[in-house]
C-alpha positions as a Markdown table, in Angstrom:
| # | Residue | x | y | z |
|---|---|---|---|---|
| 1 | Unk | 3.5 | -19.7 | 4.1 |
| 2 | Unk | 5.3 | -16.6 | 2.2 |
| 3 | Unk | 3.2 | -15.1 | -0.5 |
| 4 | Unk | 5.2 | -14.6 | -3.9 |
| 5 | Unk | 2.4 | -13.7 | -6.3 |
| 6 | Unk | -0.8 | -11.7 | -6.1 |
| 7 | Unk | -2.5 | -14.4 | -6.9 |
| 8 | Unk | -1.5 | -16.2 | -3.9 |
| 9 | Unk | -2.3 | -13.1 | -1.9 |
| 10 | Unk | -5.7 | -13.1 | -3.6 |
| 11 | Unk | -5.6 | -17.4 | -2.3 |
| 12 | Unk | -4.7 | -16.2 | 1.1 |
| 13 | Unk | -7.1 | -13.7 | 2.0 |
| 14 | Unk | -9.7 | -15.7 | 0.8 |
| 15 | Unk | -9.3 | -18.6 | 3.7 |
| 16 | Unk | -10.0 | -15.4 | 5.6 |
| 17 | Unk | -13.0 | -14.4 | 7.5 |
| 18 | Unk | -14.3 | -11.3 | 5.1 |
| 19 | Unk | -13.5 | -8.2 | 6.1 |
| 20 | Unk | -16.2 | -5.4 | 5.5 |
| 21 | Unk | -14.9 | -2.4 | 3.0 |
| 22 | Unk | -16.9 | 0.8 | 2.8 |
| 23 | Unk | -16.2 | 2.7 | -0.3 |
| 24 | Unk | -16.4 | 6.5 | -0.1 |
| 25 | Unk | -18.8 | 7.9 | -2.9 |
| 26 | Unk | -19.2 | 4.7 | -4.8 |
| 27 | Unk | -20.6 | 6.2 | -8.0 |
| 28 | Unk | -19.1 | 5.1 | -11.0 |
| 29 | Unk | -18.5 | 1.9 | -12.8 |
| 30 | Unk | -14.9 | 1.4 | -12.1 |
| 31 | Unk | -15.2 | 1.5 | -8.6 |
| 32 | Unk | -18.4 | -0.7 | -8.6 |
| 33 | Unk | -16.3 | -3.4 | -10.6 |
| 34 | Unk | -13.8 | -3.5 | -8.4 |
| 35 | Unk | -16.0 | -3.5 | -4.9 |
| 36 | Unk | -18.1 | -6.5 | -7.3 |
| 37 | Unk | -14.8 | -8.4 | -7.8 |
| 38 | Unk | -14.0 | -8.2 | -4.5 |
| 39 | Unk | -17.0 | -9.4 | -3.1 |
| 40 | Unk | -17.4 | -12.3 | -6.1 |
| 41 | Unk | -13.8 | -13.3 | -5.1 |
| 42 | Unk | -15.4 | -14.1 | -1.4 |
| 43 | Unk | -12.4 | -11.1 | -0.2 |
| 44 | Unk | -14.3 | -9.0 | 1.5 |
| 45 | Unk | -18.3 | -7.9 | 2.1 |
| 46 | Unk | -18.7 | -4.3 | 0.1 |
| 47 | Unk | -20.6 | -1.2 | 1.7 |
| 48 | Unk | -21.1 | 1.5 | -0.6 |
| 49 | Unk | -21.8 | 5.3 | 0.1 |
| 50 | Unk | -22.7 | 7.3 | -2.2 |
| 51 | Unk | -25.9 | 8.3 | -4.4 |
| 52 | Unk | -28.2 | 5.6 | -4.1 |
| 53 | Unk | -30.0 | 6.4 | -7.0 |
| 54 | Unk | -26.6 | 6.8 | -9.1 |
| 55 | Unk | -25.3 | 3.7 | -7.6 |
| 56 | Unk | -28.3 | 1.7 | -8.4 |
| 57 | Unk | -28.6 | 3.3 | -11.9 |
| 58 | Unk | -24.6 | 2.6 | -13.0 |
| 59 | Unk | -25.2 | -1.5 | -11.2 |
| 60 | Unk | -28.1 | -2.1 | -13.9 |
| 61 | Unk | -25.5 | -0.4 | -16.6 |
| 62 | Unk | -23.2 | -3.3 | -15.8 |
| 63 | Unk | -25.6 | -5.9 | -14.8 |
| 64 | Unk | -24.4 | -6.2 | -11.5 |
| 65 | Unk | -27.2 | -7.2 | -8.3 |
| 66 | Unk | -27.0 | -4.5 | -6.2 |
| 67 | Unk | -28.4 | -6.6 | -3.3 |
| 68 | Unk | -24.6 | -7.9 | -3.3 |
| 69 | Unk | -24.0 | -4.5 | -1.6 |
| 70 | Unk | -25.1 | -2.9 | 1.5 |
| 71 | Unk | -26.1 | 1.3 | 0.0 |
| 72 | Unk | -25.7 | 4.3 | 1.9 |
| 73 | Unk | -27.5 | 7.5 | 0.6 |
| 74 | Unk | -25.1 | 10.8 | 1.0 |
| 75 | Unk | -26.1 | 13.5 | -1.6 |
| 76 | Unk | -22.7 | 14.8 | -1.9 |
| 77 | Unk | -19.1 | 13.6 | -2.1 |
| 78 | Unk | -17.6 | 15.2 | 1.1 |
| 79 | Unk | -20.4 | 13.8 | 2.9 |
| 80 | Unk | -19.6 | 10.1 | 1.7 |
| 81 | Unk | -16.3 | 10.7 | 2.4 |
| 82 | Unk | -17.2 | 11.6 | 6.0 |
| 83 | Unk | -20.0 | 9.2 | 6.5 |
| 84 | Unk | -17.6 | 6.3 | 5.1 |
| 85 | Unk | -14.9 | 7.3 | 7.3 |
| 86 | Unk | -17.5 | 7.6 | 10.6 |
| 87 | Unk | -18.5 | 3.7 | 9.9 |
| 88 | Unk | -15.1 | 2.5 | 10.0 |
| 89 | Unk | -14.4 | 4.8 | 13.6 |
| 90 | Unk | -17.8 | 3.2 | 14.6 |
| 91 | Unk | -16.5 | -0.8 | 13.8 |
| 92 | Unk | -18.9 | -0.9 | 11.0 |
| 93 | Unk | -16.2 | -1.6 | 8.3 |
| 94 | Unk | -12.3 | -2.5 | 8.7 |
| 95 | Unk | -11.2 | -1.1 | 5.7 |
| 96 | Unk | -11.6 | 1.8 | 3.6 |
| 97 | Unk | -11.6 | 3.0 | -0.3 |
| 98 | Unk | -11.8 | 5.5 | -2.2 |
| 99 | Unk | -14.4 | 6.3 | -5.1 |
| 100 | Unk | -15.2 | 8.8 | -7.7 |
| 101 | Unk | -14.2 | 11.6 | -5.1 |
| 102 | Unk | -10.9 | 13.6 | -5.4 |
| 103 | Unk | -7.8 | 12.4 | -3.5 |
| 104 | Unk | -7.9 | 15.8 | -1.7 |
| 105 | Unk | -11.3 | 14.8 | 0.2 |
| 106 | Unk | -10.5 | 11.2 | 0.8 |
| 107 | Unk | -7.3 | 12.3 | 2.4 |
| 108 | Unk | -9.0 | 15.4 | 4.3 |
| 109 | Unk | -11.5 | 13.2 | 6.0 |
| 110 | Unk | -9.0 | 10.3 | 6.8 |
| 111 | Unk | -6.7 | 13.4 | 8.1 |
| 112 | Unk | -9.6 | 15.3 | 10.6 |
| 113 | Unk | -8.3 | 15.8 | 14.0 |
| 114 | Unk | -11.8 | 14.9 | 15.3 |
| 115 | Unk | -13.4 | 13.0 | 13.2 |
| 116 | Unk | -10.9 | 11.2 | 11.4 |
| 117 | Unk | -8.5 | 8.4 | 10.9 |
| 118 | Unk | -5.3 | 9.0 | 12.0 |
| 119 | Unk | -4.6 | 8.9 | 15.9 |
| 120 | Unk | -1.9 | 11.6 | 17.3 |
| 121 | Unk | 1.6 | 11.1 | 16.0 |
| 122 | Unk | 0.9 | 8.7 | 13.6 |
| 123 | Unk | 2.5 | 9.1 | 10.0 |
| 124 | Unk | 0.2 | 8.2 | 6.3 |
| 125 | Unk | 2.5 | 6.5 | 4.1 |
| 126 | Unk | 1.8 | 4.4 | 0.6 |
| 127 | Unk | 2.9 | 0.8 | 0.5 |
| 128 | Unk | 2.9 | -0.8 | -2.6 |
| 129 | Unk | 3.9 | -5.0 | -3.4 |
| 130 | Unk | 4.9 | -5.4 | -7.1 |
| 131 | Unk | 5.0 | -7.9 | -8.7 |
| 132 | Unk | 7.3 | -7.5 | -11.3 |
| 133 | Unk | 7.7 | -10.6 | -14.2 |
| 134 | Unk | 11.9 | -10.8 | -14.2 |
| 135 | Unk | 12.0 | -10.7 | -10.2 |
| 136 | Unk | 11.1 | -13.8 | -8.1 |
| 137 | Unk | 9.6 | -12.5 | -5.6 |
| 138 | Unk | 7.1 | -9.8 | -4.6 |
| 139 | Unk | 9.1 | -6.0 | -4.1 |
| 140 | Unk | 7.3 | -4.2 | -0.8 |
| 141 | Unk | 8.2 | -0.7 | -1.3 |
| 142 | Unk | 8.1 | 3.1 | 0.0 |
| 143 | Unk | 6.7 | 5.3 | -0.3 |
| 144 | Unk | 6.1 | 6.2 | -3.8 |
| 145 | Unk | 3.1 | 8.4 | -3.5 |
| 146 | Unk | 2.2 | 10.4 | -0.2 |
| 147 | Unk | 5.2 | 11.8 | 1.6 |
| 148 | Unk | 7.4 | 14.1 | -0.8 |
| 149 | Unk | 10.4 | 14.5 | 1.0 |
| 150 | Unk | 10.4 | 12.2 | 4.3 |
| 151 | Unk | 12.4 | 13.1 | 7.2 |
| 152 | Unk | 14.2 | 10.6 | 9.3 |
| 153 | Unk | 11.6 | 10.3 | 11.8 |
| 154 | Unk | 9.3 | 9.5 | 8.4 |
| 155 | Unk | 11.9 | 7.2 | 6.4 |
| 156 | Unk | 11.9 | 5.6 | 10.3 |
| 157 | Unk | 7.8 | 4.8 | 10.3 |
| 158 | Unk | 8.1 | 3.7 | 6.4 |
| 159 | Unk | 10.3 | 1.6 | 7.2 |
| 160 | Unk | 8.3 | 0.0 | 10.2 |
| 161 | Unk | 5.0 | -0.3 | 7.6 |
| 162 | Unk | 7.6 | -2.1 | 5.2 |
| 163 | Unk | 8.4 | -4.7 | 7.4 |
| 164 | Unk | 5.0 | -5.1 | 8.7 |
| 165 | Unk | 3.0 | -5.1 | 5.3 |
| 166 | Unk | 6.4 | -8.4 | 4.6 |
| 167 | Unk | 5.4 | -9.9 | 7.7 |
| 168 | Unk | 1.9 | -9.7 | 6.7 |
| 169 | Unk | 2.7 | -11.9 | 3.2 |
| 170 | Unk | 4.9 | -14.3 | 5.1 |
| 171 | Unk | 7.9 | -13.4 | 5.2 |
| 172 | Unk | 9.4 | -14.1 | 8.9 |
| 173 | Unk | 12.8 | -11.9 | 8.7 |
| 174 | Unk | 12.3 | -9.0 | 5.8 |
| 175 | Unk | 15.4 | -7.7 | 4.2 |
| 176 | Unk | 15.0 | -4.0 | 4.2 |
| 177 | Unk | 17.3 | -2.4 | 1.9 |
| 178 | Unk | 17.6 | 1.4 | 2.4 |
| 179 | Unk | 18.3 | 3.4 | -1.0 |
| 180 | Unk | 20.6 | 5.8 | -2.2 |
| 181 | Unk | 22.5 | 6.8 | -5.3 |
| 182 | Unk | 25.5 | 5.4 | -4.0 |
| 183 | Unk | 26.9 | 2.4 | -1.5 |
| 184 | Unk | 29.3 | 5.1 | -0.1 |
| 185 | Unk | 27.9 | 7.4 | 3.2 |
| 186 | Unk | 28.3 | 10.9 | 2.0 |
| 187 | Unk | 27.5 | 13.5 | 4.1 |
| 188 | Unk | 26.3 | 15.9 | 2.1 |
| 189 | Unk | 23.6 | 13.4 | 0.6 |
| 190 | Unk | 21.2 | 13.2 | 3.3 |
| 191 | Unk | 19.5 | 9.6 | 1.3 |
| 192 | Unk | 23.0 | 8.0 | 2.3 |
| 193 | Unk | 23.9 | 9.6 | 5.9 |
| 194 | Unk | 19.5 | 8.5 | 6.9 |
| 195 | Unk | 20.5 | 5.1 | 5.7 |
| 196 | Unk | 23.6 | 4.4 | 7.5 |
| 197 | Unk | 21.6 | 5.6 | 10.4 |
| 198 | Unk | 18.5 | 3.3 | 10.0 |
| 199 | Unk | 21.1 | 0.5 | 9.5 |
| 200 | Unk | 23.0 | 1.1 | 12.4 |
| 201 | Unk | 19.8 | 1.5 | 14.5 |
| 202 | Unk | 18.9 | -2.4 | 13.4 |
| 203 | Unk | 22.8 | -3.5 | 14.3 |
| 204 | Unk | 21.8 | -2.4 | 17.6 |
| 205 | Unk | 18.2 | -4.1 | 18.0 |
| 206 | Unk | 16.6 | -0.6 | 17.5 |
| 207 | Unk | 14.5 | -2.2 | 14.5 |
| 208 | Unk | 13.4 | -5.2 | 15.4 |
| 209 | Unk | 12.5 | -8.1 | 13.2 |
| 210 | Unk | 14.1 | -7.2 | 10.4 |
| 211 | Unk | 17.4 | -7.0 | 8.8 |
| 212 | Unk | 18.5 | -3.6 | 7.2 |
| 213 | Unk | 21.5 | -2.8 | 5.4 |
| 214 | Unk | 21.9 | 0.5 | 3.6 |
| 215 | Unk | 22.8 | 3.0 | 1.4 |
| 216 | Unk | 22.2 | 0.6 | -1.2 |
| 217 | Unk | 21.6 | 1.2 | -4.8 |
| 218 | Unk | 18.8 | -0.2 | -6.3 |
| 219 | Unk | 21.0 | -2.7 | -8.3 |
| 220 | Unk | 23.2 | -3.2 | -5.4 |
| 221 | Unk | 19.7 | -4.3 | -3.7 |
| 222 | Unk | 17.9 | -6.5 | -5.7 |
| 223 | Unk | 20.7 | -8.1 | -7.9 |
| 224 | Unk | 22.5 | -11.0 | -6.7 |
| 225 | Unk | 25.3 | -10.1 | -9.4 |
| 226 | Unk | 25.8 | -6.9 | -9.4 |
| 227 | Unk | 25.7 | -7.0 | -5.5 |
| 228 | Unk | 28.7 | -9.5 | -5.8 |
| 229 | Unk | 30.7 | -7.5 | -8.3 |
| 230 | Unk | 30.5 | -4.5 | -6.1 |
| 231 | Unk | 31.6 | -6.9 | -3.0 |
| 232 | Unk | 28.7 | -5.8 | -1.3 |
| 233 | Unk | 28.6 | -8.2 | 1.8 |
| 234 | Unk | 26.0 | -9.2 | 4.3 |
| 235 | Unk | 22.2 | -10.8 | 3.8 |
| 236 | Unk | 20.1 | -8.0 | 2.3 |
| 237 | Unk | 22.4 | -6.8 | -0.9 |
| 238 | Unk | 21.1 | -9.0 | -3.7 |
| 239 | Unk | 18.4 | -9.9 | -2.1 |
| 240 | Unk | 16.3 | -7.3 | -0.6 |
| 241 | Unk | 12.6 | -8.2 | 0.1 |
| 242 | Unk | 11.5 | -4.3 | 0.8 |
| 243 | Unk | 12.7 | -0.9 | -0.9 |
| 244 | Unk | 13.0 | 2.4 | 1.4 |
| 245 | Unk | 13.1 | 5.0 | -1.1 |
| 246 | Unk | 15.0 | 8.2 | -0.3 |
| 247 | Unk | 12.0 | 10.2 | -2.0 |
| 248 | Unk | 9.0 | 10.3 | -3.9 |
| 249 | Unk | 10.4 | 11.1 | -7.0 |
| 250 | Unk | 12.8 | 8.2 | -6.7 |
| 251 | Unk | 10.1 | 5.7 | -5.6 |
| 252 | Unk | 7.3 | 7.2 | -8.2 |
| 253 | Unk | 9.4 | 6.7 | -10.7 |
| 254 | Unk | 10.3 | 2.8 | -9.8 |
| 255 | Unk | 6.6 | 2.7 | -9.7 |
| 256 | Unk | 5.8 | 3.4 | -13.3 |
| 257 | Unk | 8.9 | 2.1 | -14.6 |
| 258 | Unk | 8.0 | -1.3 | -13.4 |
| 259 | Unk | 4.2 | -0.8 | -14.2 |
| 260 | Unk | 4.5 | 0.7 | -17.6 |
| 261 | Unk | 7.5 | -0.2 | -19.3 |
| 262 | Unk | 8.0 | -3.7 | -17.1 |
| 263 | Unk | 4.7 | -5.4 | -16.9 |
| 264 | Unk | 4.4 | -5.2 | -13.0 |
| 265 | Unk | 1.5 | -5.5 | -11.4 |
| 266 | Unk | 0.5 | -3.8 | -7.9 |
| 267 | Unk | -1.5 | -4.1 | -5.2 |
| 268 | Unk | -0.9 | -0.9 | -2.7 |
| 269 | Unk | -2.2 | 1.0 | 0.6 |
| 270 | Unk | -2.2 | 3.7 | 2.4 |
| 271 | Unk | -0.7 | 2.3 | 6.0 |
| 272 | Unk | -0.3 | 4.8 | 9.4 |
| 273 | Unk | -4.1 | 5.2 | 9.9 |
| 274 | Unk | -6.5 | 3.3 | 12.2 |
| 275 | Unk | -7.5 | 0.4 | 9.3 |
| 276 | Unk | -5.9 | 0.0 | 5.7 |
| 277 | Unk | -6.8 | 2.6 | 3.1 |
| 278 | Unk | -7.0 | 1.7 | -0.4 |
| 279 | Unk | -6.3 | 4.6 | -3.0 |
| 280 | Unk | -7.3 | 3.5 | -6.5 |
| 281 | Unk | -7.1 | 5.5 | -9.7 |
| 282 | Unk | -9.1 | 5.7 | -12.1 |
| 283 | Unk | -5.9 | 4.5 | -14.5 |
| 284 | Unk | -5.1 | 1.4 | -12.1 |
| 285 | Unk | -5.7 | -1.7 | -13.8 |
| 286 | Unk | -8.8 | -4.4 | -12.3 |
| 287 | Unk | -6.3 | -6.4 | -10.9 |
| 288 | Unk | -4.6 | -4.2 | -9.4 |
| 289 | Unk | -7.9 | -2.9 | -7.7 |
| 290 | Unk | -8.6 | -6.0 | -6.8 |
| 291 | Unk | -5.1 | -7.1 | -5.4 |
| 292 | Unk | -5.2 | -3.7 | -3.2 |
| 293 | Unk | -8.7 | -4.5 | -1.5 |
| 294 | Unk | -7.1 | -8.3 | -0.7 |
| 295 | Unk | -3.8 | -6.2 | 0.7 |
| 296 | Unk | -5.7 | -4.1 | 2.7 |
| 297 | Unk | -7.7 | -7.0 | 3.6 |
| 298 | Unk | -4.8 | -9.1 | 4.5 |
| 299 | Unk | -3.4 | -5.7 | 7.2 |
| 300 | Unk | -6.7 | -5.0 | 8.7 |
């Protein structure tokens, strides 16, 4: 069954067996709400590393039972980081997220060559699903927050964690719409000359289970109308399930347009390492903590 809302992806993954999340350096009372939730939601069982003492200290704060949650002592953050990352290598956990620590040492432990996350050749990309209140349908998009200027070879595994994360909500054939400023292939803009390539690549089975059409603009992709007064042809223009983004200005921007100004709400990963990383801020709403644990729930 396709999944259109996050609450149906929050449904979904609860008819799930629960998947066990460690948290890296669980500290603080945002991430302790959302590893609660998560767990009171029956998404997942919650494993937190961090300062026992801290942790235990910031659960009475907020009245939550700390015997919910499996503790971990590290007396540092790099050491959660590294101990949270070991469990998962180990098949203690199947997902990982991030705490109190810095982006900078979640990513450098995912990113060790020995002792890390991410197996040779494989590229770390952001996914995010919005849901966005004057679209019908959930948006799968990338990336908007990890790779700054992707190559083809990097537009080429986006594109692959697109379809799969669409595939993942139910969606048996994702429409892939590949961006650019313009519907014309220039040239001299690389966004539109990668796109006509990652089409043509699908034309020819090269991408398989999906359809991709491209360079698309963004209105060209997801309206209907505007696709038709263009006399944009073919199944994807109008109708595009999944967003490939030429770079992470254009997607980053999207991102907070729809969440700031639009009402969207999000649920996002980091895809390309050995189980599904979720990267929370500090600034991200509950439910959009919660609605990243069930996505990353939902991949692993």
């Amino acid at each position: 069954m396709r999944i259109n809302t996050l609450d149906e992806l929050l449904l979904a993954v609860k008819d799930r067996p629960r998947k066990r999340l460690v948290v890296a350096w669980a500290n603080d009372a945002h991430t302790l709400e959302a590893a609660n939730a998560a767990v009171e939601a029956g998404l997942v069982e919650a494993i937190l590393v961090g300062d026992e003492a801290l942790i235990e200290k910031v659960c009475q704060d907020l009245g939550l039972p700390k015997e919910r949650f499996r503790v971990v002592h590290t007396a540092t953050d790099s050491e959660a980081a590294t101990r949270a990352v070991a469990m998962v290598r180990s098949g203690e956990a199947d997902l990982l997220m991030k705490g109190l620590l810095s982006t900078d040492k979640y990513m450098r432990a995912i990113l060790n060559k020995e002792q890390g996350l991410l197996d040779p050749g494989a590229i770390l990309s952001h996914v995010t699903v919005m849901e966005h209140p004057g679209h019908a349908k959930l948006i799968i998009a990338g990336d908007v927050a990890v790779i700054p200027e992707p190559e083809f070879k990097e537009k080429l595994a986006i594109l692959n964690y697109l379809v799969k994360t669409a595939k993942a909500l139910g969606v048996e054939t994702p429409k892939v719409a590949v961006l650019a400023a313009s519907e014309q292939v220039l040239p001299k803009m690389s966004s539109s000359s990668d796109a006509a390539m990652l089409s043509k690549m699908a034309d020819r089975g090269q991408i398989k289970g999906a359809l991709v059409d491209g360079p698309l603009a963004l209105d060209g992709a997801l309206d209907a109308e505007s696709a038709q007064i263009k006399g944009l042809g073919g199944p994807v223009a109008g109708d595009a399930d999944c967003l490939l983004f030429p770079n992470i200005e254009a997607g980053n921007v999207f991102y907070k347009a729809g969440t700031k100004l639009g009402g969207a709400e999000i649920a996002a990963v980091v895809a390309g390492a050995r189980v599904p990383c979720v990267l929370s801020s500090r600034g991200d709403s509950a439910k959009t903590k919660l609605s990243s644990i069930a996505l990353a729930a939902l991949l692993a």
